[in-house]
FISEVEX-283040 format. One line per 3 residues: their letters; for each residue x, y, z of C-alpha. Coordinates in steps of 0.25 Angstrom, whole numbers, plus 5000, padded with zeros to 4 digits. Layout:
a = X Y Z; ...
This chain:
xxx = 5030 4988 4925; 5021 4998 4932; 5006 4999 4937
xxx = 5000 5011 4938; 4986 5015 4945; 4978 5027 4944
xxx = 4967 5029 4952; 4956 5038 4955; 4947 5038 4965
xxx = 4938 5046 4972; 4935 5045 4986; 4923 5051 4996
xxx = 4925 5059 5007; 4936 5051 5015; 4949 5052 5023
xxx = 4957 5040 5016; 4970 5045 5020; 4973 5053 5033
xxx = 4984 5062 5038; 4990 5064 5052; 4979 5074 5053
xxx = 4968 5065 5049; 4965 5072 5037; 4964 5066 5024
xxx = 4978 5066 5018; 4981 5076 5007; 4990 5084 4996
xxx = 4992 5095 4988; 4995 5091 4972; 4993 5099 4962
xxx = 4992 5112 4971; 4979 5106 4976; 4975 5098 4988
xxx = 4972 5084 4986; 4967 5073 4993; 4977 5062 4996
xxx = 4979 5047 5001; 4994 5044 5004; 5000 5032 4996
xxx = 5002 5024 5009; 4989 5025 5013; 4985 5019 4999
xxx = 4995 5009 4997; 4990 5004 5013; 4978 5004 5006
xxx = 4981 4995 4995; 4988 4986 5003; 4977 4983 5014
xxx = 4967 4983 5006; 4957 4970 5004; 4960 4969 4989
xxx = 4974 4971 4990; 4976 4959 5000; 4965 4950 4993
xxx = 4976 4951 4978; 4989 4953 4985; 4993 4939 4991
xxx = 5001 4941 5001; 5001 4954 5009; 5011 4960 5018
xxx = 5012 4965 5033; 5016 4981 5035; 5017 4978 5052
xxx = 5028 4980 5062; 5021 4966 5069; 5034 4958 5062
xxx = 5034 4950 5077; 5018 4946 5076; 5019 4940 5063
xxx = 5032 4932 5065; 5028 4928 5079; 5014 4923 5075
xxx = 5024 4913 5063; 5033 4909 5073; 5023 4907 5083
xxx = 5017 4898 5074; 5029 4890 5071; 5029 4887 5086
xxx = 5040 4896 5091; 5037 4901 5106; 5034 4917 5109
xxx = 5048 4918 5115; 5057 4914 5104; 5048 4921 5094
xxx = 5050 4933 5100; 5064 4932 5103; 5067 4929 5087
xxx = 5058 4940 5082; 5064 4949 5091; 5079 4945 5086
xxx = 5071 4945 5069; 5065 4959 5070; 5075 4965 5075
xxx = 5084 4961 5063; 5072 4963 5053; 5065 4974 5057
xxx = 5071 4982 5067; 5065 4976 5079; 5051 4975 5087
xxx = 5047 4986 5094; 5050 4985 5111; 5041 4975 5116
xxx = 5032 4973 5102; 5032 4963 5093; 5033 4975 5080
xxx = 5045 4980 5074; 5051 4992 5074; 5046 4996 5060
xxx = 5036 4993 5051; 5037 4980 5042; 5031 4976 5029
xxx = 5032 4960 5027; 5023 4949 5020; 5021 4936 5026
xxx = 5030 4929 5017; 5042 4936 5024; 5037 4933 5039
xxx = 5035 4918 5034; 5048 4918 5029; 5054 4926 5043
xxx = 5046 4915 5050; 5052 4904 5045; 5066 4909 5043
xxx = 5067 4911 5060; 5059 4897 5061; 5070 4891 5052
xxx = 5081 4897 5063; 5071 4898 5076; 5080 4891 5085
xxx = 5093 4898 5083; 5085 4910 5082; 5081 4909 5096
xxx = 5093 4905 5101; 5100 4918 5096; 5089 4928 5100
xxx = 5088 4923 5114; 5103 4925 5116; 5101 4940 5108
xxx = 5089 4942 5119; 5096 4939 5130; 5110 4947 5127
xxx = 5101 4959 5122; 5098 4966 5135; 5097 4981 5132
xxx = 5089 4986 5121; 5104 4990 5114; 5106 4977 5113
xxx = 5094 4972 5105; 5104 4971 5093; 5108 4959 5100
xxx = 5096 4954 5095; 5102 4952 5082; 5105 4938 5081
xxx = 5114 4931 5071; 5104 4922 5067; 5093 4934 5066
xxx = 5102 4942 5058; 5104 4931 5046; 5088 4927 5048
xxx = 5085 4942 5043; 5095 4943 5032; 5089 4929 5026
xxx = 5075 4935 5028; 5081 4950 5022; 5087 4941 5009
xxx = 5072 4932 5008; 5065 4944 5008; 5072 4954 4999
xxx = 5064 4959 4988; 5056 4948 4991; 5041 4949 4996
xxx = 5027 4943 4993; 5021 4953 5001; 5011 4961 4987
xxx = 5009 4972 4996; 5026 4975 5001; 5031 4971 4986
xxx = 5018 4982 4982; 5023 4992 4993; 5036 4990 4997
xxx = 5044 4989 5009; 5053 4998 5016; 5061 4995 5029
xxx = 5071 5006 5030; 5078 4997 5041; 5078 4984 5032
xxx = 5081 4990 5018; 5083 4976 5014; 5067 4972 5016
xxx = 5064 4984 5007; 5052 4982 4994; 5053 4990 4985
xxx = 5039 4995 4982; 5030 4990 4967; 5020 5000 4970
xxx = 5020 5017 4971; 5006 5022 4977; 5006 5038 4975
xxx = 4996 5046 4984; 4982 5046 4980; 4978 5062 4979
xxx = 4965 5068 4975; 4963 5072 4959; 4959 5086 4964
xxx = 4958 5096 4976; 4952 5090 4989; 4950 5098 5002
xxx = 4948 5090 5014; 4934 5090 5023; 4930 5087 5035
xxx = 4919 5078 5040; 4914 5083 5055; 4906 5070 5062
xxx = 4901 5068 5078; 4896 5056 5084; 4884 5056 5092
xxx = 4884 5048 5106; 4874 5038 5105; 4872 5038 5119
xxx = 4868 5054 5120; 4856 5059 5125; 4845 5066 5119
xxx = 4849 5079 5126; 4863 5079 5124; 4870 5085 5111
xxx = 4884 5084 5105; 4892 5073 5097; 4900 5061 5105
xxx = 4911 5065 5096; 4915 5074 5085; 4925 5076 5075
xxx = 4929 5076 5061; 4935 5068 5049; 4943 5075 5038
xxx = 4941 5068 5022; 4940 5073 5010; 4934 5065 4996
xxx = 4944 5067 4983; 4946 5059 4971; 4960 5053 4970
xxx = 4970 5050 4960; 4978 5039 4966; 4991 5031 4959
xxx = 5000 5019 4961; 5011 5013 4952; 5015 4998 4954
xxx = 5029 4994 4948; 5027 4980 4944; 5041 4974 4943
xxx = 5043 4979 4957; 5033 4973 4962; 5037 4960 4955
xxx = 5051 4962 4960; 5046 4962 4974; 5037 4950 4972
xxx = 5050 4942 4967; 5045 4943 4953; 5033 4932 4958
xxx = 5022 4938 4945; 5012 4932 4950; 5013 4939 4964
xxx = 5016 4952 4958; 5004 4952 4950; 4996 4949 4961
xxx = 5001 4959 4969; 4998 4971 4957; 4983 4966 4957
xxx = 4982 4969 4973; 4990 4981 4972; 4981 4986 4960
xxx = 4967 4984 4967; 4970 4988 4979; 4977 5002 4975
xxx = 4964 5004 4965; 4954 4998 4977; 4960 5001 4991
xxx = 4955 5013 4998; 4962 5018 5011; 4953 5015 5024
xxx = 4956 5027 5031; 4940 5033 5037; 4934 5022 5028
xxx = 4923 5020 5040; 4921 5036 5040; 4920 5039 5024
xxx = 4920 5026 5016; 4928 5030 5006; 4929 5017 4997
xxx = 4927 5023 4982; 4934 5015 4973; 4945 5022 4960
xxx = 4936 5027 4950; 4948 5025 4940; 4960 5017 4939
xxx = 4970 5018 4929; 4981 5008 4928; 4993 5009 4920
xxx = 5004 4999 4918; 5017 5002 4913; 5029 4994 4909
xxx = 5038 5005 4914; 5039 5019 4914; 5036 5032 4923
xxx = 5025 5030 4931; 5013 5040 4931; 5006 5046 4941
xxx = 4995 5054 4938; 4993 5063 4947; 4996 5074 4942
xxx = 4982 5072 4932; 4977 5078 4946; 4989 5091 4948
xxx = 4975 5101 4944; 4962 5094 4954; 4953 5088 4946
xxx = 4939 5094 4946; 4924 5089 4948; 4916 5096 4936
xxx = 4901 5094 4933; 4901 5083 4925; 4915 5074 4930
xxx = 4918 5073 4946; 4934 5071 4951; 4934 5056 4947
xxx = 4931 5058 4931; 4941 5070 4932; 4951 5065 4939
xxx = 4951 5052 4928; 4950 5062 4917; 4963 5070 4922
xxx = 4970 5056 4925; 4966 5053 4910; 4972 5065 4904
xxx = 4985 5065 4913; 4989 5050 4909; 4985 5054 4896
xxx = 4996 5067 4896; 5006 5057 4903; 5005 5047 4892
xxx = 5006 5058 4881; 5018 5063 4888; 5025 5051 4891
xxx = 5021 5041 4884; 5015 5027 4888; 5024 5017 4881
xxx = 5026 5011 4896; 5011 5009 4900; 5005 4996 4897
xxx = 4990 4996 4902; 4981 5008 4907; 4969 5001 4912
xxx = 4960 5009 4917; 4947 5007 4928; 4936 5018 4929
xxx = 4924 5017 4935; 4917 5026 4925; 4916 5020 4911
xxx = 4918 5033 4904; 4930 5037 4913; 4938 5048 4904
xxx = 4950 5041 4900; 4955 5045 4887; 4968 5044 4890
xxx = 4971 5030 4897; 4960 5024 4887; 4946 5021 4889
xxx = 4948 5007 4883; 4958 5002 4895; 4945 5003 4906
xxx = 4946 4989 4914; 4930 4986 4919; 4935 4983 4933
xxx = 4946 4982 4943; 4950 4969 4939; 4952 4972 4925
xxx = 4959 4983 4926; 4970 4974 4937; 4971 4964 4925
xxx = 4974 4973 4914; 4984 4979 4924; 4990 4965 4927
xxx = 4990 4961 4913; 4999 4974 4906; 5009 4971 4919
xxx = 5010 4956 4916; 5011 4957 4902; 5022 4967 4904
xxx = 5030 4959 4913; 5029 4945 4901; 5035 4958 4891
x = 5046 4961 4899
């Protein structure tokens, strides 16, 4: 079974997604060019977000500071500095490559919830001694940097392939059974992903602007002129057709078929992607607009449909609708077309959240408007659990 979100939303001037150039990212699409916010920068958004974290339970670490938080569990546990460097050393370079010269961070980045550094915790604990023992004989036998394979231990070696076999296809992490996790040096910690986020483009053309400021030196004389400092900030302000697809079974599957867990991973999942908004120049724009319309659409199987292409000609702000009540109109008529050409034996639920009550939706149904956020969550919840009790 399958989520689907469709969201518009339009934004004020702002710069919610930078290039290397500093410059609002963007696309052409449609032989137009739009507006864009990258689907990494939206999915970081979902997962740090306030109401993702307050749902979600447990929340994972995205960090290469594998050493800080072991040492500050083993530390805790009474071990001294010494032999908890010494066996962490001797773990990470099994596990993830190794730290970094003279740094407690790994060589790459990791993605771990705290379930599986309890459990790397206790599982060195439960051999600490002979741990020691084997990675002060390694140390001292490794002189050269070639000979950091020494490191290697035995003992090590089978305390990873425990750990590898706990954790695989394993995690209570919502956001790494959500997103995934790829190690391409440790195939065997990999997650496959519940979620797809597409990139968020504008609904019609958008040409980017440029917002010229100086700051005045507060301390400057009457007779003196100029500016302390000048520059300038590129943005742009666009109205966005933004999708995301949650494959519910996966997400299960990650979650070790725990229901329960899964379901309340889906409720953080769906609020923060219809609530987060990227934090990049917030303090110089305060760009924080909420969707004006979300439509939801659950599926027991089936191809998934991305409506983007409701926007392949820009939409246009006439005289008596702006980009928002266009762009929902074009969305409309393009599900509409899909579901007449294709069928819709597969969807289940179409609830729909709009903030204006005479939002044209003839196509996806007037009659399926939740009254708020939560509603429209429960509807959702509801069509994907009674579809999994008719399985």
């Amino acid at each position: 079974m399958f989520v689907e979100l469709h969201v518009i939303q339009n934004f004020v001037p702002a710069c919610l997604n930078r290039d290397d150039t500093n410059t609002p990212k963007d696309c052409e699409f449609g032989g137009y060019r739009r507006a864009r916010i990258s689907s990494q920068c939206l999915k970081r958004a979902i997962r740090t977000s306030e109401v993702f974290r307050d749902t979600a339970g447990q929340i994972g670490h995205r960090t290469k500071y594998l050493g800080r938080l072991l040492t500050d569990r083993l530390r805790g546990e009474g071990r001294t500095e010494d032999d908890i460097n010494l066996v962490l050393d001797a773990f990470a370079l099994q596990y993830a490559g190794g730290f970094d010269k003279g740094d407690e961070r790994t060589k790459v980045l990791l993605y771990i919830g705290d379930d599986e550094l309890d459990d790397i915790a206790h599982t060195l604990l439960s051999r600490w001694d002979v741990l020691v023992q084997e990675a002060r004989k390694a140390a001292e036998s490794s002189q050269t940097k070639k000979d950091d394979k020494k490191k290697a231990t035995p003992q090590m070696a089978g305390v990873v392939k425990s750990l590898i076999e706990q954790h695989r296809n394993r995690v209570r992490s919502a956001d790494i059974a959500l997103f995934g996790r790829m190690l391409a040096d440790s195939p065997e910690f990999n997650i496959d992903a519940a979620c797809q986020v597409a990139h968020a483009i504008s609904t019609h053309r958008v040409s980017m602007e440029m917002d010229f400021y100086t700051a005045v030196d507060d301390l400057q004389t009457q007779g003196e002129t100029g500016a302390g400092m000048m520059g300038f900030i590129s943005y742009d302000s666009a109205c966005f057709y933004r999708y995301a697809r949650l494959d519910w079974d996966q997400l299960c599957t990650n979650l070790n078929q725990d229901v329960k867990l899964a379901a309340q991973a889906t409720r953080a999942f769906l609020k923060g992607a219809i609530l987060a908004v990227p934090a990049a120049r917030q303090n110089s724009f305060a760009a924080h607009n909420p969707p004006s319309f979300v439509l939801a659409v659950v599926r027991s199987d089936g191809m998934g449909w991305n409506l983007a292409n409701a926007f392949e000609t820009p939409v246009r702000a006439g005289r008596e609708d702006g980009l928002v009540r266009a762009s929902i109109k074009s969305l409309d008529s393009y599900f509409g077309r899909l579901r007449d050409a294709f069928g819709s034996d597969g969807i289940m639920a179409t609830p729909v959240l709009a903030l204006e009550p005479d939002v044209p939706i003839a196509q996806v149904g007037e009659h399926n408007q939740a009254k708020n956020l939560q509603e429209l969550v429960e509807r959702i919840m509801d069509a994907l659990l009674k579809g999994r009790e008719m399985k």
